[in-house]
C-alpha positions as CSV (number, residue, x, y, z in Angstrom):
1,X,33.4,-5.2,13.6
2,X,32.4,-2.3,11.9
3,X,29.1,-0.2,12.5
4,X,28.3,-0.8,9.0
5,X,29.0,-4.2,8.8
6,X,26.6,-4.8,11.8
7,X,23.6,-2.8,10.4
8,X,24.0,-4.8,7.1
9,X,24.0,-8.1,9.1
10,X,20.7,-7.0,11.7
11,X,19.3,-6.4,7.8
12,X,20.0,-9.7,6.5
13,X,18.8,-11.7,9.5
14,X,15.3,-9.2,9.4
15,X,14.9,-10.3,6.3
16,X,15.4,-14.1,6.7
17,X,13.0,-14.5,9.9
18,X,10.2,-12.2,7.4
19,X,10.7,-14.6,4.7
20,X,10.5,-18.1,6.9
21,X,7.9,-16.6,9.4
22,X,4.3,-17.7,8.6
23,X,1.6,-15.3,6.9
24,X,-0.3,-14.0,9.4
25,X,-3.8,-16.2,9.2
26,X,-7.2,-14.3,8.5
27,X,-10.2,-14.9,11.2
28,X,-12.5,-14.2,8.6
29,X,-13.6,-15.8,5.7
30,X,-14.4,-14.2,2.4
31,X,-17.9,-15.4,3.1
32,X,-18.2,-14.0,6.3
33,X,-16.7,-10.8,5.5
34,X,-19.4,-10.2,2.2
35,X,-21.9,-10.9,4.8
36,X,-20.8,-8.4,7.5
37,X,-20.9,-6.0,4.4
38,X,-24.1,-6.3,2.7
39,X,-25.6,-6.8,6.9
40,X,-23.8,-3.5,7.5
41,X,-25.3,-1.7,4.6
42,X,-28.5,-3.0,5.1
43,X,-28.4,-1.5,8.7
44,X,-27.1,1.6,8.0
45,X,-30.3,2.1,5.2
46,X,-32.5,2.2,8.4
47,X,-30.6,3.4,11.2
48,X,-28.8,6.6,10.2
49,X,-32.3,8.2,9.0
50,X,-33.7,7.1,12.4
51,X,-30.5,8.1,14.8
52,X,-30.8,11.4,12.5
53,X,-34.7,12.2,13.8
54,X,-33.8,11.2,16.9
55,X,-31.1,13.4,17.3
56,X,-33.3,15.9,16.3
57,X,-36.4,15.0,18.5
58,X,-34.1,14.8,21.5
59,X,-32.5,18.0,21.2
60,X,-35.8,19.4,20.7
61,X,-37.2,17.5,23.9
62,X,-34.5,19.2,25.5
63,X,-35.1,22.4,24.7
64,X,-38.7,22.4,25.9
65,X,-37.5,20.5,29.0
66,X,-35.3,23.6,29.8
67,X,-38.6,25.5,29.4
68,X,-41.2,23.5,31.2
69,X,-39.2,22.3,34.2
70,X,-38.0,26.0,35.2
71,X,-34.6,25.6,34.0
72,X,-33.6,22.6,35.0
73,X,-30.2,22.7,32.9
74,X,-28.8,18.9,34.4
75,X,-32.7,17.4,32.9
76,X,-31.6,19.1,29.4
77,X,-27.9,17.4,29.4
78,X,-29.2,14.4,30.3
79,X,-31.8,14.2,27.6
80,X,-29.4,15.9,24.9
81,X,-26.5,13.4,25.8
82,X,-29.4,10.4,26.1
83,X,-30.4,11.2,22.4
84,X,-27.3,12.8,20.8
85,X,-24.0,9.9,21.7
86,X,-23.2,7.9,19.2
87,X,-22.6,5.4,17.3
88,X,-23.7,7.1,14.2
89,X,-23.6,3.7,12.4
90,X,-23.3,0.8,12.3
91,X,-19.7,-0.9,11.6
92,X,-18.6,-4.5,12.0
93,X,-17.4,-3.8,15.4
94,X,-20.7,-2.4,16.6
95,X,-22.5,-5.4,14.6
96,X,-20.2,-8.1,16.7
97,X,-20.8,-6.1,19.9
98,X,-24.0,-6.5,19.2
99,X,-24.7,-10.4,18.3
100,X,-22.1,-11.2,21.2
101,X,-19.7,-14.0,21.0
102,X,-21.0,-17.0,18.5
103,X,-18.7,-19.7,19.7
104,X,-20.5,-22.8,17.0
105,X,-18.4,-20.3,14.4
106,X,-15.4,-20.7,15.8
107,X,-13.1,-23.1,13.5
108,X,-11.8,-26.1,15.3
């Protein structure tokens, strides 16, 4: 058998299996995923102006932690890394995180 006549029929068989295999099935509903959206949003109106002034604040604090505790470089990290890490905002994954698992959702 030829090479050519092998790739054509590894292509043909590829292409049967796609074509009789199942569509892969969506965990989410169209509902859900709205939800998650205008949740997310809604979130993200509050949270990124508050993670901004605390960003700000703590690397501030920091600062004037360096000065008042003599130099105490390991006191500024920790208050600069408390106040700077994200998340920046909020995405579906952080959302989920966040609720936990909701098993009564689960379809049966």
């Amino acid at each position: 058998m030829s090479k050519q006549r092998i790739v054509r029929s590894l292509a043909i068989a590829a292409l049967i299996l796609g074509l009789l295999s199942p569509p892969p099935a969506s965990a989410e509903e169209p509902d859900e995923i709205a939800g998650m959206a205008i949740g997310v949003a809604a979130g993200n109106m509050w949270f990124v102006p508050i993670k901004a002034i605390s960003v700000v604040m703590g690397a501030t604090a920091g600062a004037v932690s360096f000065v008042f505790s003599g130099g105490n470089a390991e006191l500024t990290q920790q208050i600069w890394r408390d106040t700077t890490e994200g998340p920046y905002l909020i995405t579906p994954e952080v959302a989920r995180k966040a609720i936990g698992e909701r098993p009564e959702l689960k379809k049966q």
